[in-house]
N, C-alpha and C positions, 0 to 999 in steps of 0.2 A: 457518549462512548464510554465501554468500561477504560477502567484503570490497567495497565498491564501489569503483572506482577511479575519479579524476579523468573519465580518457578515455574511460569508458562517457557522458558528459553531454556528447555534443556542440551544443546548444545550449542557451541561455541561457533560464533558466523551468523546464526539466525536470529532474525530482523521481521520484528512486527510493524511498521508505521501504518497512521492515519495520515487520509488525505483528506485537507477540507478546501475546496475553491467555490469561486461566483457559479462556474456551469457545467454539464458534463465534460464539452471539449477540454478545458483547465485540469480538472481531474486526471480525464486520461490522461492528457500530455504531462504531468508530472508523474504520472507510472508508469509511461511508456518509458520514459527516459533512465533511470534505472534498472529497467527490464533489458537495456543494450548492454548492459555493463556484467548482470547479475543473473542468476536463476530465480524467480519471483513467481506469484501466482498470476499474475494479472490483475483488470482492476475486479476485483467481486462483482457482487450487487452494490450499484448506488444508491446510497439512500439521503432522501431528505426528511429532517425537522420541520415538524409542523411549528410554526412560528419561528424558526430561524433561517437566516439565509443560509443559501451554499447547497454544495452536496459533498459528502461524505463517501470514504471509500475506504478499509482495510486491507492491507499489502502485506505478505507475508515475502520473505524474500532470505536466502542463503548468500551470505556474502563470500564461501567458499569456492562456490563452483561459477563459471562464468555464464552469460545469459545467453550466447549463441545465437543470438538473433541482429539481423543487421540494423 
């Protein structure tokens, strides 16, 4: 995964994490759980490393506005 830099966060509230777990369900359920709280993208595309465990997943998410979903 790249590096995030400073200057991809042009405003203030917004929030890029990475998600790395054992399997898809793991994943989702840690992006769904900030998705109750926040406005977020959902989980993207999942991707896996060849030769490494896990799956991988990019979250984009505003911590300004609330996520409206129950």
């Amino acid at each position: 995964m790249n590096e995030i830099a400073e200057q991809h966060l042009a405003e203030p509230g917004l929030v890029v994490f990475d998600v790395t777990g054992a399997d898809e369900d793991t994943v989702r359920a840690a992006v769904d759980a900030p998705g109750r709280l926040y406005a977020i993208s959902g989980p993207g595309r999942l991707r896996r490393v060849p030769g490494q465990a896990g799956v991988r997943v990019r979250v984009y998410a505003n911590l300004l506005r609330p996520g409206g979903r129950p």
